[in-house]
N, C-alpha and C positions, 0 to 999 in steps of 0.2 A: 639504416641509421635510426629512424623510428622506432622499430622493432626494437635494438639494441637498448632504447631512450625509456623503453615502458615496462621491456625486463625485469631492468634497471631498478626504476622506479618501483615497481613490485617487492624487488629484494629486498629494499631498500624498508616499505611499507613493512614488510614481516617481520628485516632484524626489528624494528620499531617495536613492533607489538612482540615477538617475543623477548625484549627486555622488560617490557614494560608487566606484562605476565610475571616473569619472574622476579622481577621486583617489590609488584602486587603480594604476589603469593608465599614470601620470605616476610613481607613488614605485616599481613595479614597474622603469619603464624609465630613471629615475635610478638603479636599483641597476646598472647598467652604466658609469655613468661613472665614469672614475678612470683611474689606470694598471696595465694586471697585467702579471707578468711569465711566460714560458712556464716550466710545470715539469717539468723535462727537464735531465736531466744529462749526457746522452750529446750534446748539443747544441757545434758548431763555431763555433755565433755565438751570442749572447748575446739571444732575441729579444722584446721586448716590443711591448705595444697599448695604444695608450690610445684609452677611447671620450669625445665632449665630446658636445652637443647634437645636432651633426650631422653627426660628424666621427670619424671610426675613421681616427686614427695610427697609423703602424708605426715600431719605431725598433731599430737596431742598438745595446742596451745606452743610453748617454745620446742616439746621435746620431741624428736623426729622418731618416729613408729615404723615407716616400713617405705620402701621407693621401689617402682617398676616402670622398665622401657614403655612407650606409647607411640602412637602415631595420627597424625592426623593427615583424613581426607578430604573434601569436602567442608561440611560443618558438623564431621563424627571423629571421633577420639575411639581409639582401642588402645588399651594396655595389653603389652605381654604373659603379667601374669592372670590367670582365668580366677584367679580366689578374689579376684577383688571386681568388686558390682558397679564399675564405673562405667564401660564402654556402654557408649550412646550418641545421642547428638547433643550438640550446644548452641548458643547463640548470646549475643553480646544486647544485651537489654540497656548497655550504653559503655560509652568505653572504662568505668571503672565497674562496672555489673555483670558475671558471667553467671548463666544459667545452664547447669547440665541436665540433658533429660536420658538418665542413664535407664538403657532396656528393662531392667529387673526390678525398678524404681516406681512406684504409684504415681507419686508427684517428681515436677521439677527440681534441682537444688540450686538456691544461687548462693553467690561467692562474691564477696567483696574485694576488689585489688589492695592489697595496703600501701600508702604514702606516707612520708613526712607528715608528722605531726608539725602543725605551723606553730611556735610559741617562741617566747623569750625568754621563758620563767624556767629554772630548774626543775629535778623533782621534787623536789623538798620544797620549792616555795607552790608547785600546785598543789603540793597534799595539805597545805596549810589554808586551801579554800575549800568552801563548803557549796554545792552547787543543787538547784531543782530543776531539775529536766522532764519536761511531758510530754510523752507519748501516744495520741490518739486519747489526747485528758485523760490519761494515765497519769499524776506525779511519781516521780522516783527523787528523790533526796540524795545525794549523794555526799557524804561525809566519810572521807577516805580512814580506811583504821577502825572505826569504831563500831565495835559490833554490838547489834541489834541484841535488846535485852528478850530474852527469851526463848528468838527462832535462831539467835546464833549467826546472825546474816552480816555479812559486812562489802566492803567497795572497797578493792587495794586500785593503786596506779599500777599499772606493767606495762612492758616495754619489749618488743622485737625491733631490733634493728633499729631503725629511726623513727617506728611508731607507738605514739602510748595508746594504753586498751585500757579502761571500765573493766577491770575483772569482779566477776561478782562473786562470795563463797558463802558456803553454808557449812561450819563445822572445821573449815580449814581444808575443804573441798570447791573445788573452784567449781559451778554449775554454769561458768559461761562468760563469754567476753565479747566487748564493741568497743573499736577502733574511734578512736578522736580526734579530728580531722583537723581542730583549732580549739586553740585554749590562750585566755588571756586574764585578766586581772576581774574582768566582770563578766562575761560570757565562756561557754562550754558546747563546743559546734561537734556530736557525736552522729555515724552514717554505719551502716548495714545492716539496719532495720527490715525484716521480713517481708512487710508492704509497705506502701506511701503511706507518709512521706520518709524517702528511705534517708536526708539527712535533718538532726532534730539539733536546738538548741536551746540551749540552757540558761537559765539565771544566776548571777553569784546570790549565797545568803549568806544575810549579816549573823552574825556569833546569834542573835536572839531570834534567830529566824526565820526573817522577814526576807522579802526580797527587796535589792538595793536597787531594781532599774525605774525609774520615772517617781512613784511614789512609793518612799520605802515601806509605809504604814500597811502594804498590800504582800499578802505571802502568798504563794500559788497552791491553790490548793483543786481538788475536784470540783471545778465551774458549772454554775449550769449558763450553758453558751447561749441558750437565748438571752438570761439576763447582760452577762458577759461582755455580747457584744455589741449592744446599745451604748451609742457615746460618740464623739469626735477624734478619731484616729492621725495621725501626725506622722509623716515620713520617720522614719529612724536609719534605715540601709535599707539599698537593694543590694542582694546575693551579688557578687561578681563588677560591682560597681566601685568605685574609691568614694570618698567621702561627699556627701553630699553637701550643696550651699545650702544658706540658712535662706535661701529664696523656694529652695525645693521642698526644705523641711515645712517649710508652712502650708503645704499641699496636703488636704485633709479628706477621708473618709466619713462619713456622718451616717451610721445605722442609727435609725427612731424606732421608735415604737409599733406604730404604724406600718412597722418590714418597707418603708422607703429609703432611698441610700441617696446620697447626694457626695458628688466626687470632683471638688474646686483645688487645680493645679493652679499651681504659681512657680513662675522660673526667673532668673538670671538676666538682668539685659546687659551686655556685655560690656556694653558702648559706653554705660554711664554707671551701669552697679544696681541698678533700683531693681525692686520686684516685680516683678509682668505679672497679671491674675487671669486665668486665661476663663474661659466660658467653661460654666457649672454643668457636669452630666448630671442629669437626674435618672432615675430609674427605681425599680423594687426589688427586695430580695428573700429568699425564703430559707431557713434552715432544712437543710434535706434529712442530714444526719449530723448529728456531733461535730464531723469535720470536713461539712461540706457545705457550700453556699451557693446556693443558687440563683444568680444576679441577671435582673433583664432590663437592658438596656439600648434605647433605641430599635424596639421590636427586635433586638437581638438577646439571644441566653445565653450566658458561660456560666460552669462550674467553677467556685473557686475551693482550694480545698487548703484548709485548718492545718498547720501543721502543730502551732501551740497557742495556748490562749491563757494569758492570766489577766486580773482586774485590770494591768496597766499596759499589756504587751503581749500583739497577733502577731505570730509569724504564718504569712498565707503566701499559696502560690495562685499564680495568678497570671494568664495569659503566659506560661512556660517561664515565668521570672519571680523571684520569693523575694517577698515583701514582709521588712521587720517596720511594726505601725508600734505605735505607742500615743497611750489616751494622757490626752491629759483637761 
C-alpha cells in the first residue's frame, strides 16, 4: 500500500511539473507576439517586426515588406527563409525591450513592444500643441507640420493601430520614428530610445516659446547641468505612482554650490491631515557626466542618472524609481 502511496505521489509530482513546463514555455513564447518597433535613431528607414504564431513580419514603418516562418528554441529564433540575417539569439532586457543578437550582426538590435498611446485628446487637438523634449541634453522642439526653414525637417503625428509615433522627415522622407507612450495637455512621455534613459519626457510650449511648466519665463534649452542643478527641488510625480499630497510635495532636494545635497521628506499624517517632516539626509554629490550624479550618502554611493533637465524641471531615476522634481 505504501508502494502504491508514493507511486502515486510521484505521478502525480510530474503531471505537475509537466503542466507547469508547458505552461511556462507557451506564456514565455507568447511574450514575443506583438509588434516592436527598432530602437534607433540614426536609422534611414523606419523599421519594425511583428511576430504572430508563426510568422515574423517585417514592415517599412506602416507598410508590410516581407514575412517568414520562424521558430523558437531555447532563447534562439530561426527563420525559414536563409536571405534574411535574423537568426540568433535574444533576450528580454525587460518585458517591453527585446534585444536580438542575430549571428551575422556586429552589434545587438533592440525593438520596442508597441502599446496604446494613453491620451484623451484627438489628433487634431495633439498636433495643435507644440512640445520640447531632451534627450541626454539634446533639445528637440517638436512643432508638428512645420517644416524647418532650410533643412526641410519636420515632426508629423502617425499612428499604427492604437499607437502614435514622432515621425520625423526630411524632404517628405520619413528618416525615422518613436512611439508615445502618454500625451496630455502639458506633458509628452516618448520610449525606445537607443540607450538610457530609454523613456523621455517632454514639456508643453507656449505659442512664444517658452516652457509652461513651474516658471514659464524658462525655455529649455542646452544647460550647463552644473549650473542647472543647483537649487531646491520639489516633488512633482513619481513614475507609476497616482498623484501626490501636497504633504509629499513639500519633500525637497537642495544641490548648493559646495556639491552638498540635503534631502528633507515630509508626509501625510492620516489621523489628523497635518504634515510629518521627517529627519533631513545630508550628503554630497558629484556630476560624473552630463547625466549622471553621483550622490554619497551615509558612507554609501548611488548613481542617479539625468534623464532631463531644464532651469525648472529634473526628471532623474533614482534607486529604480523616476522622479519628476521641479525648482522653484
Amino acid at each position: 500500500m505504501k508502494i502504491f502511496q508514493v507511486k502515486f505521489t510521484t505521478r502525480l509530482v510530474f503531471l505537475f511539473l509537466g503542466v507547469f513546463l508547458l505552461s511556462s514555455m507557451a506564456s514565455f513564447a507568447q511574450s514575443l507576439e506583438g509588434k516592436w518597433n527598432i530602437a534607433k535613431m540614426d536609422t534611414k528607414r523606419s523599421r519594425m517586426i511583428e511576430f504572430t504564431k508563426d510568422s515574423l513580419i517585417f514592415y517599412e514603418f506602416d507598410k508590410r515588406h516581407s514575412a517568414t516562418s520562424y521558430e523558437v528554441s531555447d532563447n534562439r529564433i530561426t527563420v525559414s527563409d536563409a536571405s534574411i540575417p535574423i537568426n540568433g539569439t535574444y533576450e528580454f532586457v525587460n518585458a517591453q525591450r527585446l534585444r536580438l543578437k542575430p549571428d551575422r550582426a556586429k552589434r545587438p538590435i533592440d525593438f520596442v513592444r508597441l502599446k496604446p498611446t494613453k491620451t484623451s485628446l484627438t489628433k487634431a487637438e495633439i498636433e495643435n500643441l507644440n512640445f520640447t523634449i531632451s534627450y541626454k541634453n539634446h533639445p528637440l522642439t517638436v512643432n508638428f507640420d512645420r517644416v524647418e526653414e532650410g533643412s526641410g525637417k519636420t515632426t508629423k503625428l502617425e499612428k499604427i493601430d492604437a499607437t502614435y509615433f514622432l515621425s520625423f522627415y526630411q524632404n517628405d522622407q520619413r528618416l525615422g520614428a518613436i512611439p508615445i507612450e502618454q500625451v496630455t495637455t502639458e506633458e509628452i512621455s516618448v520610449y525606445g530610445f537607443p540607450e538610457k534613459p530609454y523613456v523621455v519626457t517632454g514639456e508643453l510650449v507656449s505659442s512664444n516659446g517658452n516652457s509652461t511648466s513651474a516658471n514659464t519665463a524658462s525655455s529649455q534649452v542646452d544647460l550647463n547641468t552644473t549650473e542647472a542643478i543647483i537649487g531646491k527641488w520639489f516633488y512633482k510625480s513619481i513614475k507609476g505612482r497616482t498623484s501626490l499630497s501636497n504633504c509629499t510635495k513639500k519633500t525637497f532636494f537642495q544641490f548648493t554650490k559646495d556639491a552638498s545635497l540635503q534631502i528633507k521628506p515630509y508626509a501625510k499624517n492620516h489621523s489628523n491631515g497635518n504634515c510629518i517632516a521627517g529627519d533631513s539626509l545630508n550628503g554630497t554629490y558629484n556630476l560624473v557626466t552630463d547625466d549622471q550624479i553621483e550622490v554619497t550618502q551615509n558612507g554609501k554611493t548611488n548613481v542617479w542618472k539625468i534623464q532631463s533637465l531644464t532651469n525648472t524641471k529634473l526628471v532623474v531615476e533614482r534607486d529604480g524609481g523616476v522622479l519628476t522634481l521641479i525648482k522653484k
